[in-house]
N, C-alpha and C positions, 0 to 999 in steps of 0.2 A: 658630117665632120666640119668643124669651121677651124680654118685654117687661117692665118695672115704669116707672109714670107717664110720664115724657117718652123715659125711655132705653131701648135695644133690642137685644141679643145676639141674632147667629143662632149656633145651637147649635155649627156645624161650624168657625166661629172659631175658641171657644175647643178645642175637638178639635184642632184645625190648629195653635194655639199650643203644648198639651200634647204632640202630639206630634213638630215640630219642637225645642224644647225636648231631649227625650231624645234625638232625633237624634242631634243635636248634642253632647249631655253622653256618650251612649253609644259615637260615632261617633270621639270624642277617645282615646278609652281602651281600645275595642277595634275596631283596623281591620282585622275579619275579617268575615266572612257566611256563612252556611251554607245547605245546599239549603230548608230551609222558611222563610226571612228572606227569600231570594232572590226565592221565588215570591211571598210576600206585597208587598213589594214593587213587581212587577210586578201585582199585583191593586191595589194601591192605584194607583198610576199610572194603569189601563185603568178605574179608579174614578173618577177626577178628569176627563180624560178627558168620559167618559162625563156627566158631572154637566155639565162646562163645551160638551159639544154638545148641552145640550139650551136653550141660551141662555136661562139663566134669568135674571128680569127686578132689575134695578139697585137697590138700596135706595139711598136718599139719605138725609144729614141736611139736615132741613130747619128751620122757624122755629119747628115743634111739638115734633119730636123730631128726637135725636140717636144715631145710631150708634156706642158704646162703640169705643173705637179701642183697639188693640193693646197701648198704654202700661195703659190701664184694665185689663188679665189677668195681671200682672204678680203679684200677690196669688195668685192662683188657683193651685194644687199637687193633686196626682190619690192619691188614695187607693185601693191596691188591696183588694179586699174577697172572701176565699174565702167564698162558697153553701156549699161543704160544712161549711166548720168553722165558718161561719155569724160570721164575727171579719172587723176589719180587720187586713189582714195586713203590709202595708211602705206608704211615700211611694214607694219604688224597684222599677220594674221589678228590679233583681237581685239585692234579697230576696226579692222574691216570685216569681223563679226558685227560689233556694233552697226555698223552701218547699215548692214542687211536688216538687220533689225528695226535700229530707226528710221529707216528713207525709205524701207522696202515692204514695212510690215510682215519681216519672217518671224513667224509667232513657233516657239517649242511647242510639243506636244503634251496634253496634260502629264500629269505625273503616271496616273495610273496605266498611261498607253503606254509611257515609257517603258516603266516596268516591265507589262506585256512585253514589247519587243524585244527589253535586253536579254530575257530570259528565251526568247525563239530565236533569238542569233546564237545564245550561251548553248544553247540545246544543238542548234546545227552545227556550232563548232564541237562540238560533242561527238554529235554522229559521224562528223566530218575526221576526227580523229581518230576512229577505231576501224575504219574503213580504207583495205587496206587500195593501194596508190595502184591508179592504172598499169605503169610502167614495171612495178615488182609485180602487179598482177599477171602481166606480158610473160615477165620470164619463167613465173612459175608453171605455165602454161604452154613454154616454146619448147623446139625441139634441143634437148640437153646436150646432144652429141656435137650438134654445129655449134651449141655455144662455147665448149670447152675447147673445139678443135681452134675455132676462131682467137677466145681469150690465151688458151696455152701459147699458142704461138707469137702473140704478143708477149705477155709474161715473162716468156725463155728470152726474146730478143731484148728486151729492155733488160736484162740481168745483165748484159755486159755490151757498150755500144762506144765507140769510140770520143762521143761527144762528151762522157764522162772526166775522160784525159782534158778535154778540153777547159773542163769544167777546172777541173783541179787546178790545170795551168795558171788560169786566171785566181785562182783564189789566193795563191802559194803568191803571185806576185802582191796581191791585195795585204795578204798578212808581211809577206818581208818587208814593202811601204811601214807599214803601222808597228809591228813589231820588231825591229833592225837587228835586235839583240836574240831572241827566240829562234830554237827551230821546230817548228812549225810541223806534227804528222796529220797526215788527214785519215778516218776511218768512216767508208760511205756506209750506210747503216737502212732501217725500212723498207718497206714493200718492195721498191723497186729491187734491192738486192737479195731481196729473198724469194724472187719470181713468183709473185702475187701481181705487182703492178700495171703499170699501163701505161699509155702515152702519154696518161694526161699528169701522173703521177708525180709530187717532187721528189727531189733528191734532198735524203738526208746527209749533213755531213756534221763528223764529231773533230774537231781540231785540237788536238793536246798540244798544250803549251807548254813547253817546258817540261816535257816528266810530267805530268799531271795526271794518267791515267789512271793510277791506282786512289786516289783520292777522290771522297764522296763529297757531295754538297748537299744539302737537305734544303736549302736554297743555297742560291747565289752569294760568293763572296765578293767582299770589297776587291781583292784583286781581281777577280774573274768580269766583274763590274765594267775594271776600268781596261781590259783589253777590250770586252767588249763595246764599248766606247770607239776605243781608237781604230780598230778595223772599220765599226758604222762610216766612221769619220771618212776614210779612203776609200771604201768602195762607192759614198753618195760622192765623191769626185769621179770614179771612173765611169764615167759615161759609158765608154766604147764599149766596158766589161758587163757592166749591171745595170739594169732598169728597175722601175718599181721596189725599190729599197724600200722596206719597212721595220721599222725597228719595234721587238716584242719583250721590252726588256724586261718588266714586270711580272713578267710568266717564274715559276719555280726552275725551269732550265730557260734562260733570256735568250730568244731566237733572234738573228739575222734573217729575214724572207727577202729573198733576192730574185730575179728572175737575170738568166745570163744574156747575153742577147746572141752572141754567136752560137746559139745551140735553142734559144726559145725552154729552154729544161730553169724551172720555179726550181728553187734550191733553199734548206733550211740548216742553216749555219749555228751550233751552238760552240761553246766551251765548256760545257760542266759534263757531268753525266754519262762518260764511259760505258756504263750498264747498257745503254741503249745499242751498243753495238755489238755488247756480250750477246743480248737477245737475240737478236739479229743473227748472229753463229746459231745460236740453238735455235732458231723458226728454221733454218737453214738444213739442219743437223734433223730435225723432225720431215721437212716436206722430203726430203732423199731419203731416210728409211722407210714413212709411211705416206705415198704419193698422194693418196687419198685424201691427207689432211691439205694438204694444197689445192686440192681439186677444189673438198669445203669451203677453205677460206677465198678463193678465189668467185667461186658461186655467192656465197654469203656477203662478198666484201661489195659486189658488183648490187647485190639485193639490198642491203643496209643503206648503199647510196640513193638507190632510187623508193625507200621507204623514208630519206631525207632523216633518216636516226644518226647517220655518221658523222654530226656535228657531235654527238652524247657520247656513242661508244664508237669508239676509235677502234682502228685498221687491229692493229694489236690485242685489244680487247678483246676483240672479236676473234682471231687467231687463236689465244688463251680459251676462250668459250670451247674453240673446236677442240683444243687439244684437250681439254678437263673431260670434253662428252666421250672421245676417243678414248681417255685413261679409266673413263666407269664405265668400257666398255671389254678391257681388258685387251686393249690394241696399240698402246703404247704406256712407256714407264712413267714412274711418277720421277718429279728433280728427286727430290727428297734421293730416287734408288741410284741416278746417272750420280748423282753428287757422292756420293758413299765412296771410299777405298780408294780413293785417286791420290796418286802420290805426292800434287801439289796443287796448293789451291791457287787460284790467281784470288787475289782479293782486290775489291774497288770500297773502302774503308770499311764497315763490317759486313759485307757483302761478297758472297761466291759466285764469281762470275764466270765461270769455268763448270765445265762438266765432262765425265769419259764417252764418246764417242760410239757410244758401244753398238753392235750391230742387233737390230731386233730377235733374230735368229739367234744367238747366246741367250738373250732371255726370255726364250719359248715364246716368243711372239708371231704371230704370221703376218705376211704383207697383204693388206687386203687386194683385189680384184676392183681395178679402176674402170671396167668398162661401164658403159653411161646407165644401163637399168642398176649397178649397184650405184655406183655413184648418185643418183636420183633418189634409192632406197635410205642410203645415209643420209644426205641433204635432208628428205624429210622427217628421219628416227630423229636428226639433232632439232629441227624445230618443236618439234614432237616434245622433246625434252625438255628444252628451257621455255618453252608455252607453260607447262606443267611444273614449270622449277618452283620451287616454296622460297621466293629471294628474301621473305621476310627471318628468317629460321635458317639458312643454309648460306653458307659462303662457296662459288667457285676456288676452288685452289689447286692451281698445278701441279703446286710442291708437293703434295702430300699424294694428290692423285686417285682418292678413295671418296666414294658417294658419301652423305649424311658429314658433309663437315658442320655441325653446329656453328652457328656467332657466336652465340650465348657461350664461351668456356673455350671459345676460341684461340686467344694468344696462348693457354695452357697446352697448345699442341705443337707450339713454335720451337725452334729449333735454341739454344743459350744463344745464337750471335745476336737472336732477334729481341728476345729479353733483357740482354744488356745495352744494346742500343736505345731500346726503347726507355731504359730503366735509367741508363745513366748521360743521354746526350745532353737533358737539359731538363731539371729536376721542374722548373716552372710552362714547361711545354709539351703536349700533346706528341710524343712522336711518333705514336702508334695505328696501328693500321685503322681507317676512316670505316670500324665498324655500322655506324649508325645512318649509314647512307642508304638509300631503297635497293642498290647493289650491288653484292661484297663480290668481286673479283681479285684477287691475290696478286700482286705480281711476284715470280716465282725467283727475282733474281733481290729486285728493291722490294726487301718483305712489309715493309710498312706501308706500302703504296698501293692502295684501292686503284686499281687502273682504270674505274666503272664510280669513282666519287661526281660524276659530272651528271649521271644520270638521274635526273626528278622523278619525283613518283607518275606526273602524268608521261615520261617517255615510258618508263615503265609497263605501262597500260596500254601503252601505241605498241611495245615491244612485243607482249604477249599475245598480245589481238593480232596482230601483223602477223606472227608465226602460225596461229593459229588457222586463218584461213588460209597463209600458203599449204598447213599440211591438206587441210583440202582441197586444193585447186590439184594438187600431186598425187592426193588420191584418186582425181576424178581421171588426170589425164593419162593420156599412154604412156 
């Protein structure tokens, strides 16, 4: 760590800064790669990786000192330096290509070795990808009992911990600064409150301005724009309260990422999108009638991380996966039945955010048997299943909750709120659900929203294969 008087650079910052920088300037100019780019590459990755699982501990700025931020490297430029010819040589990686070249005689390799090699790197990133990860290997392999005893107990405690309060405190003061005139409700929302979480987990929080609840965005508005603005503004001033401020304003819901500093708890600030914490009542409303599906998502959520896919399909996605396999299994209801007969809808613009409560026992359902050989038997029926999912021809869907949902004839099985939405929001724009993606997940609440459009065909492919040898490794073990 290099430090001078109050302020404090970790070295690999500025490294990170330097080298995104050329990236980016290199990346613009020439969009090519060759076999030793490739592999390093793939070595930096399995570096980063590697550094971020060994959970290294959180620096803060505090009252004494301050963390140099990103703006402050902005100065800083890399000077390359030849040992041999004992000189500094360029500002620019691609003079000091050249040089190697001309002072050093580094000669390319003919064309056709090239070749050869980009295709036996292309080939091992191949192999390298269907091959599932040590670490998900581990758990498919450990014993199930102490992983659940170990994660539930985690899970239960971070559902309700006091540094939450704390959290709020600081926020409530951040928005009364910025907004003088608003008042301001907080609803905490995600894993962490649906006791799936963890330590390392953020906290989601939804901020209604003004009444704002019941109103959809399909993006962001110009008002919603400009509070979001003026909080960034006040909390990149509170020091005491917030570090690592990063603004995600471009996203479809514009996040605040904050980390607090009296509590170390990462926190994700939006203003749009109430849904998100509808959800969050029903994942809630699911893991209390069917414990099992908590157990799943909890085993799967910890497996997806260490299979490095939960950048593609998200916490939630993955939630939704468990509860669709659970509803073709005839072990929970479909929205489409909770939604039915209720006396008042809550609506979030043409959206049912609300559903009856209802206990599984009124709808001849049983609670399944959480002990660890069932629990391990499910874990593997659900990979079992979506290994063998036909994602090209079949949509997951919640709502509906019944095998063989076709794509092809799809929105014909949607509900009118979803029809006129789609029909009438905005006659020159798409607002309909991201059929054409390699995988259709429904979200059961925002029915236009593929929660699974992130996913490429080659995760896809890592998806399946990855499931696939877990159900073997759970066949093999005890």
């Amino acid at each position: 760590m290099a430090t001078t008087g109050t302020h404090y650079l970790h070295p690999i910052s500025l490294e990170c800064k330097l080298f995104l920088h050329t990236l980016e300037t290199y990346g613009k100019q020439y969009n090519q790669i060759d076999p030793t780019l490739c592999e390093l590459l793939y070595d930096v990755l399995l570096g980063i990786q590697n550094f971020l699982d060994r959970s290294p501990a959180l620096i803060t700025t505090t009252e004494k000192t301050k963390v140099l931020q990103i703006k402050d490297l902005s100065t800083i430029e890399r000077i390359y330096r030849c040992t041999f010819c004992n000189m500094n040589v360029a500002k620019s990686a691609y003079k000091t290509a050249l040089h190697l070249v001309d002072r050093h005689r580094v000669i390319s390799l003919p064309q056709k070795e090239k070749n050869q090699k980009t295709q036996a790197v292309q080939k091992k990133s191949d192999n390298k990808a269907i091959k599932l990860p040590k670490k998900a290997k581990a758990m498919a392999m450990a014993d199930i009992s102490k992983f659940f005893a170990d994660q539930l107990q985690v899970a239960e405690k971070v559902k309700q911990i006091p540094e939450y309060e704390v959290i709020e405190n600081a926020l409530m003061t951040a928005l009364t600064k910025a907004l003088p005139d608003k008042k301001p409700k907080l609803y905490k929302f995600g894993s962490r409150i649906t006791g799936i979480g963890t330590r390392y987990s953020d906290l989601d929080i939804y901020v209604d301005v003004g009444g704002q609840f019941n109103v959809f965005e399909q993006s962001a508005s110009a008002e919603t724009l400009s509070i979001f603005d003026r909080v960034l503004e006040v909390v990149r001033k509170s020091a005491i309260d917030w570090c690592q401020v990063r603004s995600i304003r471009g996203a479809k819901v514009p996040i605040i990422r904050m980390t607090n500093t009296k509590t170390n708890i990462q926190c994700d600030v939006g203003f749009s999108n109430s849904l998100s914490y509808c959800n969050t009542q029903f994942l809630d409303y699911i893991y209390q009638q069917q414990p099992l599906a908590r157990r799943l998502c909890i085993f799967m959520k910890k497996w997806l991380e260490r299979t490095r896919l939960n950048e593609r399909i998200t916490t939630y996605c993955l939630a939704l996966m468990v509860i669709y396999y659970l509803q073709i299994k005839n072990y929970l209801p479909s929205i489409e039945t909770l939604q039915k007969n209720m006396l008042a809808n809550v609506l979030v613009g043409p959206w049912i955010g609300n559903f009856s409560n209802t206990p599984l026992s009124d709808l001849n359902i049983e609670q399944l048997n959480v002990e660890s050989p069932y629990c391990k038997q499910h874990i593997k029926e659900f990979c079992k299943f979506y290994s063998n999912f036909n994602y090209e021809s079949y949509a997951v869907c919640p709502y509906l909750g019944r095998a063989d949902i076709e794509i092809e004839g799809f929105e014909s099985l949607m509900p009118q709120r979803y029809i006129n939405f789609v029909k009438n929001e905005n006659p020159e724009r798409d607002f309909g659900l991201q059929l054409n993606s390699p995988m259709v997940v429904q979200d059961p609440f925002e029915m236009n929203h593929n929660v699974a459009k992130r996913v490429t065909n080659s995760d896809l492919k890592e998806w399946k294969e990855y499931l696939k040898q877990t159900v073997e490794l759970l066949s093999d073990s005890k």
